[in-house]
OpenMM code with the backbone's topology and positions (N, CA, C; nanometers):
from openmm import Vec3, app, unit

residues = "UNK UNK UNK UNK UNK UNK UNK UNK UNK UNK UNK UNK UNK UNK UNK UNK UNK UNK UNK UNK UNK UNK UNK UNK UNK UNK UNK UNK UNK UNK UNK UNK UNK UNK UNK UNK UNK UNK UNK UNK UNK UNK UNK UNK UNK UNK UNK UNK UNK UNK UNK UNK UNK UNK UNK UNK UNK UNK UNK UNK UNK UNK UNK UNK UNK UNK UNK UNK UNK UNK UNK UNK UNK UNK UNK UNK UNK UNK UNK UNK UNK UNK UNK UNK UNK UNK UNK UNK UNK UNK UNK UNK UNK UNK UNK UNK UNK UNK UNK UNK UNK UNK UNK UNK UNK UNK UNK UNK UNK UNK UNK UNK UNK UNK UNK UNK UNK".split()
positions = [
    Vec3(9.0939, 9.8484, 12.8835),
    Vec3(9.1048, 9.9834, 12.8300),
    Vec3(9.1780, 9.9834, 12.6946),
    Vec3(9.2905, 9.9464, 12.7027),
    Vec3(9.3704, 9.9467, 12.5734),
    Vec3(9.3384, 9.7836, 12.5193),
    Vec3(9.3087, 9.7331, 12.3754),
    Vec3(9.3059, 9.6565, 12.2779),
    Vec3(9.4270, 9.5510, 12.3338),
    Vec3(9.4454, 9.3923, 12.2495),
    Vec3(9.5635, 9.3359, 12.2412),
    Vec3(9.6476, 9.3651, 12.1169),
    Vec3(9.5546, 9.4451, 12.0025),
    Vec3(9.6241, 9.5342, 11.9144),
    Vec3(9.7313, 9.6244, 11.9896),
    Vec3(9.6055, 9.7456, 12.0333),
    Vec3(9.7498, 9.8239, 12.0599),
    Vec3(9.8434, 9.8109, 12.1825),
    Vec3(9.8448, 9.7329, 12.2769),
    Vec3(9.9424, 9.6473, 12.3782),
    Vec3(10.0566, 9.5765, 12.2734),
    Vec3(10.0582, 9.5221, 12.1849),
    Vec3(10.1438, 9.4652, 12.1055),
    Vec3(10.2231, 9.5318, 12.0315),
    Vec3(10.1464, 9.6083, 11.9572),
    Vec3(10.2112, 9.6928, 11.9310),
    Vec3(10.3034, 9.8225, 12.0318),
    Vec3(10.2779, 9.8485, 12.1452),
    Vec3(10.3734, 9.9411, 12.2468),
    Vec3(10.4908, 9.8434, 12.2435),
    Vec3(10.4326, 9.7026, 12.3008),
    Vec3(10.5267, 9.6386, 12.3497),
    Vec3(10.6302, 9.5660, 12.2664),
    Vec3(10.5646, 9.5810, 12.1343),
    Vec3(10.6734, 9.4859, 12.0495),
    Vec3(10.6693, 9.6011, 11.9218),
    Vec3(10.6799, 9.7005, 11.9422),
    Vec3(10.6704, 9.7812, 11.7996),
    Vec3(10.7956, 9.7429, 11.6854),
    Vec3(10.7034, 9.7619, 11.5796),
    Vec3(10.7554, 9.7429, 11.4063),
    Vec3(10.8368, 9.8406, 11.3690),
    Vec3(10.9390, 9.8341, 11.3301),
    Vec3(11.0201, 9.9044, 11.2057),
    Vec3(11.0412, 10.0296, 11.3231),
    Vec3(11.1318, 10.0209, 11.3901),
    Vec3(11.2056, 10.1269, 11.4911),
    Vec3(11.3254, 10.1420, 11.4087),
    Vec3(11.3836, 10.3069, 11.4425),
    Vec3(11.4930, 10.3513, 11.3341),
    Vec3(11.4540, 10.4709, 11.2831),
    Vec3(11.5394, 10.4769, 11.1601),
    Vec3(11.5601, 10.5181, 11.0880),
    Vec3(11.6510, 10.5202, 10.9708),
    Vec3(11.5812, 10.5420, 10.8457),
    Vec3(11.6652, 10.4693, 10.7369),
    Vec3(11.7546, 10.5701, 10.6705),
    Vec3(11.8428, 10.5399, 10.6099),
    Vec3(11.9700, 10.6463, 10.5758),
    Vec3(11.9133, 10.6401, 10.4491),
    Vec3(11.9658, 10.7578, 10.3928),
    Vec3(11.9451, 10.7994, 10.2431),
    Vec3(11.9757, 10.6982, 10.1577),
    Vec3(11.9061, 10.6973, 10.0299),
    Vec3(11.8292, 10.7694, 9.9338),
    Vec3(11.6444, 10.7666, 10.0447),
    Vec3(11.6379, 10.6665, 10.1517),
    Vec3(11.5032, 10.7233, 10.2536),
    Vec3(11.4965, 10.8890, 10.2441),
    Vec3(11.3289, 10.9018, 10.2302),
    Vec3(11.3066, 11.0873, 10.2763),
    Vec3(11.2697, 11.0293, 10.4094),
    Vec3(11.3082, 11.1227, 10.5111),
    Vec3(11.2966, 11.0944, 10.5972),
    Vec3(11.2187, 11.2094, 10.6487),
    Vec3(11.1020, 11.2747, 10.7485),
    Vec3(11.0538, 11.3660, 10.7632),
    Vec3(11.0069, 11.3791, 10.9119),
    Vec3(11.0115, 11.4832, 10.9399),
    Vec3(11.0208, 11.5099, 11.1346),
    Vec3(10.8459, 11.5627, 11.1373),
    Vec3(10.7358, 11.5597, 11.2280),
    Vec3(10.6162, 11.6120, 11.2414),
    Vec3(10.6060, 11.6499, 11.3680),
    Vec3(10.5358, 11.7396, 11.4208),
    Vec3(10.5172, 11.7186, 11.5752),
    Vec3(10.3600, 11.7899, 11.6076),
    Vec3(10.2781, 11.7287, 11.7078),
    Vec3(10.1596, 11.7922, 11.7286),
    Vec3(10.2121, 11.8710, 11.9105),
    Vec3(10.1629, 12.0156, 11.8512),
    Vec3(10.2609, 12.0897, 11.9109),
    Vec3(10.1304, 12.1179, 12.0451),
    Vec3(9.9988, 12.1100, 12.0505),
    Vec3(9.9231, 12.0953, 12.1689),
    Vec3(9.9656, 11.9790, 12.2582),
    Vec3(10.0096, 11.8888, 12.2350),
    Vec3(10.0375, 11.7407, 12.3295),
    Vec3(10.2096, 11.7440, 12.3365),
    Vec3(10.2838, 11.7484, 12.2032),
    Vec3(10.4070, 11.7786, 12.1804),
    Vec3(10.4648, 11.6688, 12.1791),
    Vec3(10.4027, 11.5658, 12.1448),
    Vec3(10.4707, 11.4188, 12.0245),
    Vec3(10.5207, 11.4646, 11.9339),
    Vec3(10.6407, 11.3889, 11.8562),
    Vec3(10.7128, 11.4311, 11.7786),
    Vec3(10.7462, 11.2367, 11.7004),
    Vec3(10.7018, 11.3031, 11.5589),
    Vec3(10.7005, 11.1375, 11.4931),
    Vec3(10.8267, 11.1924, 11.3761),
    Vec3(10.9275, 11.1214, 11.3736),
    Vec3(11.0460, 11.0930, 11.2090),
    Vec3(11.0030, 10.9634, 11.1548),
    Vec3(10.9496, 10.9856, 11.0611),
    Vec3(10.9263, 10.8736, 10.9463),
    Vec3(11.0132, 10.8532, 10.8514),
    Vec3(11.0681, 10.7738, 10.8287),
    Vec3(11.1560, 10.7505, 10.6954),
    Vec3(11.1056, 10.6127, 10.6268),
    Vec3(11.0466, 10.6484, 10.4659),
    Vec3(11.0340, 10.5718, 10.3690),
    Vec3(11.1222, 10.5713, 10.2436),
    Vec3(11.1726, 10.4366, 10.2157),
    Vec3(11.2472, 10.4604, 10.0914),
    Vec3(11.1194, 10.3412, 9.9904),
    Vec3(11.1261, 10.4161, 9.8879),
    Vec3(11.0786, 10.3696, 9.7527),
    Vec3(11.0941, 10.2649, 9.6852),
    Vec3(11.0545, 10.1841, 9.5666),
    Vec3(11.0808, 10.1193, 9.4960),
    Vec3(10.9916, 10.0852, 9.3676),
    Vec3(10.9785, 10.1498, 9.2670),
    Vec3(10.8720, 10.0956, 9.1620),
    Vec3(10.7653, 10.1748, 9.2440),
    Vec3(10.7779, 10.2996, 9.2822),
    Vec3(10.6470, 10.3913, 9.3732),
    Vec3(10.5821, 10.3339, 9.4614),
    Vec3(10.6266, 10.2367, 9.5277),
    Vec3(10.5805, 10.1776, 9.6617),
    Vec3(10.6699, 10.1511, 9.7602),
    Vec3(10.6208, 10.1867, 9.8670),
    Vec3(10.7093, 10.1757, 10.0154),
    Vec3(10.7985, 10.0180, 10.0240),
    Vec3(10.9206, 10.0143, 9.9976),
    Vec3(10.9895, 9.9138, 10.0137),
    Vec3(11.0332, 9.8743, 10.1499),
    Vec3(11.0760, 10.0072, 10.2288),
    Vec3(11.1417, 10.0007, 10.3168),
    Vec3(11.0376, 10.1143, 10.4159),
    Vec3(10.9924, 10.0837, 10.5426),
    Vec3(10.9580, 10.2426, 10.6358),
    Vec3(11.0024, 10.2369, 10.7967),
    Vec3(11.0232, 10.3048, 10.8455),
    Vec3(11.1194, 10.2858, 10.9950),
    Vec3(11.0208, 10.4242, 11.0225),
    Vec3(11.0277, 10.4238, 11.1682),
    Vec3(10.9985, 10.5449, 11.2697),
    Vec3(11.0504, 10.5697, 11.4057),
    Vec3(11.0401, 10.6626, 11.4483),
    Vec3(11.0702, 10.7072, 11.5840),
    Vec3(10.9847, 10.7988, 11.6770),
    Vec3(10.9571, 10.8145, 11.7813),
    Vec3(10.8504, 10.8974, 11.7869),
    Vec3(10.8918, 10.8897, 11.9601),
    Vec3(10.9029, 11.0361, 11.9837),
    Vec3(10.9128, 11.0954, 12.1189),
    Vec3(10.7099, 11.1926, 12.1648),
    Vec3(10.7062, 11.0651, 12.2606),
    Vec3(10.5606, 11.0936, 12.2621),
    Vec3(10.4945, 10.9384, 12.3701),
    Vec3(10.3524, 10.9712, 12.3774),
    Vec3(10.2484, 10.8528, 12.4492),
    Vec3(10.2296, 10.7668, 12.4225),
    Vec3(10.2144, 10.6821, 12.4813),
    Vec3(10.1832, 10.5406, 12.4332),
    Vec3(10.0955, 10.5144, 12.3045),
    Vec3(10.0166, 10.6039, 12.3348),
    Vec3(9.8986, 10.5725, 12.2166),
    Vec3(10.0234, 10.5947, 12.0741),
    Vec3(10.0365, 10.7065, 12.0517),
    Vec3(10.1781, 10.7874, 11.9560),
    Vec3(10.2741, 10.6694, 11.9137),
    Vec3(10.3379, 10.5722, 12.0179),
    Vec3(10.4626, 10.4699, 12.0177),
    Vec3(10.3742, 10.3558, 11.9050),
    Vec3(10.2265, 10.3624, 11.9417),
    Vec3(10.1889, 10.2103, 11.9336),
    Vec3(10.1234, 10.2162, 11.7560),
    Vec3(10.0582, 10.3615, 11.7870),
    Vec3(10.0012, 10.4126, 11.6402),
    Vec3(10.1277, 10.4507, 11.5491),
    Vec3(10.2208, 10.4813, 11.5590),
    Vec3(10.4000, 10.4652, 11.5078),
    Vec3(10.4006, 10.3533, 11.4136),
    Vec3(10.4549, 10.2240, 11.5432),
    Vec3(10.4311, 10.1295, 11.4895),
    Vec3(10.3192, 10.0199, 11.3727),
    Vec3(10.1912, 10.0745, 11.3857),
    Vec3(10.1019, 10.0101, 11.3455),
    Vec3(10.1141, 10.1165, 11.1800),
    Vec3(10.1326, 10.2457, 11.1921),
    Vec3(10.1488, 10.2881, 11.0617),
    Vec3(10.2268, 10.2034, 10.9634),
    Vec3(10.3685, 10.2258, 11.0166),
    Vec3(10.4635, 10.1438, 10.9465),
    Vec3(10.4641, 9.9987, 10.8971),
    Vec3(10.3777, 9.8837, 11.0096),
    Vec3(10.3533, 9.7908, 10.9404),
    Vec3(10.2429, 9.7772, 10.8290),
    Vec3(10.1148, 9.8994, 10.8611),
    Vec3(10.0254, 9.9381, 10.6939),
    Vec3(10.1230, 9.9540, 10.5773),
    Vec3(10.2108, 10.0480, 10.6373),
    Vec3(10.3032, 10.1463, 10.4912),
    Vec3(10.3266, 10.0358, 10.3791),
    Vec3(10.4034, 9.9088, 10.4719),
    Vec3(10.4889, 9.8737, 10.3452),
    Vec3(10.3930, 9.7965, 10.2335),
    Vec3(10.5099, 9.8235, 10.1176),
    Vec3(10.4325, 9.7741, 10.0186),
    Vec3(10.3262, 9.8907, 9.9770),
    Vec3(10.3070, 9.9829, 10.0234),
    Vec3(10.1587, 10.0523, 9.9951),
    Vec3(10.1621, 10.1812, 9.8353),
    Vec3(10.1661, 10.2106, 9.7740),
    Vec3(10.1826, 10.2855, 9.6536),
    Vec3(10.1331, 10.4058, 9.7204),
    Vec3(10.1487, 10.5199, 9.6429),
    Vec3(10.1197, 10.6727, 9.6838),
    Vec3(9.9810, 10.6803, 9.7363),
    Vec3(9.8930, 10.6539, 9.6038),
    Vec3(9.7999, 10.7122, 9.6848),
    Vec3(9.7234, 10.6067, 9.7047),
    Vec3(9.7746, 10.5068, 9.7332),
    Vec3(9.7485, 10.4075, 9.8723),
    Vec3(9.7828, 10.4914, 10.0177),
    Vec3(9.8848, 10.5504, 9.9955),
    Vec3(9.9107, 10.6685, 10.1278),
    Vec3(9.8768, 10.7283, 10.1291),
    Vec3(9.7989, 10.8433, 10.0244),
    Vec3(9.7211, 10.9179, 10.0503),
    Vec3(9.6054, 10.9348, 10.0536),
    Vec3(9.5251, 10.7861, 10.0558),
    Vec3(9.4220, 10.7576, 10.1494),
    Vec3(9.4391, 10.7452, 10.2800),
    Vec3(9.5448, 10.7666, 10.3794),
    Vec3(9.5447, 10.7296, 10.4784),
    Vec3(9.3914, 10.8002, 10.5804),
    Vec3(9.3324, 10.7629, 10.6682),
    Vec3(9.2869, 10.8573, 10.7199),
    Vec3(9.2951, 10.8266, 10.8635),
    Vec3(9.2961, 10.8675, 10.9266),
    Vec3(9.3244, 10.8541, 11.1040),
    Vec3(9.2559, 10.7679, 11.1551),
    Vec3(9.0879, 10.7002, 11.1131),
    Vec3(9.0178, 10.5855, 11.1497),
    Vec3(9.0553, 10.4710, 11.0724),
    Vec3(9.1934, 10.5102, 11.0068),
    Vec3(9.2499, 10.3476, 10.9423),
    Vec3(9.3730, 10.3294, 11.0344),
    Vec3(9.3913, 10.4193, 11.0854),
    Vec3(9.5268, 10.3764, 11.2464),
    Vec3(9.4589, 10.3559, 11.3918),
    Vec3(9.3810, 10.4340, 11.3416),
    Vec3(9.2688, 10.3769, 11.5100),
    Vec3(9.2533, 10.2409, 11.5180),
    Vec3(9.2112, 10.1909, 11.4005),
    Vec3(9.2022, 10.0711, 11.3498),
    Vec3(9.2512, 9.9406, 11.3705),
    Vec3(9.3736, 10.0373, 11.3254),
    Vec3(9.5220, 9.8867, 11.3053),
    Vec3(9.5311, 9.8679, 11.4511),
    Vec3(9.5102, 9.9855, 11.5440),
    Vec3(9.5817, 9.9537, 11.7144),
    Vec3(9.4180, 9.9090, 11.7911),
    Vec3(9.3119, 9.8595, 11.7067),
    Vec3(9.1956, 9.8496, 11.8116),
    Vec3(9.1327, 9.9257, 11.8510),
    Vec3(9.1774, 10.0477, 11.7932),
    Vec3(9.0644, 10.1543, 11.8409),
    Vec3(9.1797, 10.2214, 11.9656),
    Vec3(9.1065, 10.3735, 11.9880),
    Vec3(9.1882, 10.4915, 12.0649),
    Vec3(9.1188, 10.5110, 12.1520),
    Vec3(9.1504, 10.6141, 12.2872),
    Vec3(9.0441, 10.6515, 12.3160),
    Vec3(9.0474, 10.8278, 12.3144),
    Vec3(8.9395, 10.8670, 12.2974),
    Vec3(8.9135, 11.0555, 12.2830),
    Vec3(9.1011, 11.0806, 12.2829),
    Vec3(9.0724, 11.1225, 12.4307),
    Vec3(9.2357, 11.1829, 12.4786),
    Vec3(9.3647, 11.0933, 12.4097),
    Vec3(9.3446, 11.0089, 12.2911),
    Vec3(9.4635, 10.9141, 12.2740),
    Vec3(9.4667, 10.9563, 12.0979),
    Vec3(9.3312, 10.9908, 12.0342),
    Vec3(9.3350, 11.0394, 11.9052),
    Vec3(9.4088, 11.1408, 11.8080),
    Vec3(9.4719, 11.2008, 11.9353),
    Vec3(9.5910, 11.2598, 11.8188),
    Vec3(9.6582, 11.1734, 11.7610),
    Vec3(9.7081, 11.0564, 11.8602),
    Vec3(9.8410, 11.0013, 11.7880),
    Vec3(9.7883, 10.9139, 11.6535),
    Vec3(9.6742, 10.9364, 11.5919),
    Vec3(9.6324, 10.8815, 11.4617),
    Vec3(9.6680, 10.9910, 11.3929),
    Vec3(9.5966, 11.1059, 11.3870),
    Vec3(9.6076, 11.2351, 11.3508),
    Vec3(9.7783, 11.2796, 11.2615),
    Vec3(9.8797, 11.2319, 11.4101),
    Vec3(10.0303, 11.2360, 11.4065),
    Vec3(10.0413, 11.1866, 11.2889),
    Vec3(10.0191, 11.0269, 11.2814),
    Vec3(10.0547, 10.9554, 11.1556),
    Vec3(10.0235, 11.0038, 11.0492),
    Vec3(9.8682, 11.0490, 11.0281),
    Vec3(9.8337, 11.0758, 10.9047),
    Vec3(9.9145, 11.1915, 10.8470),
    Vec3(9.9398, 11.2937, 10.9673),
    Vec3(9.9965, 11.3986, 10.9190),
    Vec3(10.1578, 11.3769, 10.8575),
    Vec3(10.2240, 11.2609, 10.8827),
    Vec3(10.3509, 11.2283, 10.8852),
    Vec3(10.3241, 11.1573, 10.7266),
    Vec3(10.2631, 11.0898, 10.7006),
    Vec3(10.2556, 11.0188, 10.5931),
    Vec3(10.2288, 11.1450, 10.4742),
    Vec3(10.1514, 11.2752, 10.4958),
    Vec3(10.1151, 11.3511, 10.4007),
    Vec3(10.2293, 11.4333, 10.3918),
    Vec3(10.3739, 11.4508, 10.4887),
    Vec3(10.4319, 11.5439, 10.5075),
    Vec3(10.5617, 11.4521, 10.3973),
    Vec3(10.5640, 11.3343, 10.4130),
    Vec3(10.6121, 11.2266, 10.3214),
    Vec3(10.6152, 11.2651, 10.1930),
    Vec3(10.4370, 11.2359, 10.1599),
    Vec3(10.4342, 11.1947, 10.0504),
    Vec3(10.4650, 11.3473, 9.9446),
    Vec3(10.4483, 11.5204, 10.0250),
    Vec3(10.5010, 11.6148, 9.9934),
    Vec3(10.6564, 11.5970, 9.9936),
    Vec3(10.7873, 11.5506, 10.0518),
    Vec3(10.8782, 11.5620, 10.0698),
    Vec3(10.9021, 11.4642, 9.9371),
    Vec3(10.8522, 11.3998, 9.8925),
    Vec3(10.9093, 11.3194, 9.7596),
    Vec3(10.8639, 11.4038, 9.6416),
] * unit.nanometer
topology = app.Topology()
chain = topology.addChain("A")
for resn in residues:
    res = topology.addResidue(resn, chain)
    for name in ("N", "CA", "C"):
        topology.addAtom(name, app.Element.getBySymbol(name[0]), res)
């Protein structure tokens, strides 16, 4: 059912935290399911140097979290603002129907970002 993508990612997720300022750090939540993702990216030369997350939410949510954050780094703006939700489906192996918000989450977290800078 679930990928060895996204199993690896639940089980060993990337960049947990959160980073202290000069990081924007930004709270999202999809309020039908009621996951809740904090992203914090700090900058450098306009590319993600540093990105951490947290996310109170489903497995799918924990694993698509993680798999964002290891895309982010390094990535320039609108390298992020290409994100689109079948590039996190992606990174975790694919979702299933009932698991596709938590792509959705990310994308929306990364655009709520790249407004907060």
């Amino acid at each position: 059912m679930y990928s060895e993508a996204f199993l690896d990612h639940f089980k060993n997720p990337r960049n947990v935290g959160e980073l202290p300022p000069p990081a924007i750090t930004v709270e999202i939540s999809n309020p039908a399911c009621g996951d809740i993702l904090r992203l914090s990216a700090r900058f450098e030369d306009g590319r993600v140097a540093e990105v951490s997350y947290k996310v109170r939410g489903c497995t799918a949510s924990i694993a698509s979290g993680s798999a964002l954050t290891a895309w982010m780094a390094g990535k320039s703006r609108a390298e992020l603002a290409a994100l689109m939700p079948a590039m996190v489906e992606s990174a975790v192996g694919g979702l299933i129907p009932e698991s596709k918000h938590a792509a959705v989450l990310c994308v929306d977290g990364v655009k709520a970002l790249l407004k907060a800078r």
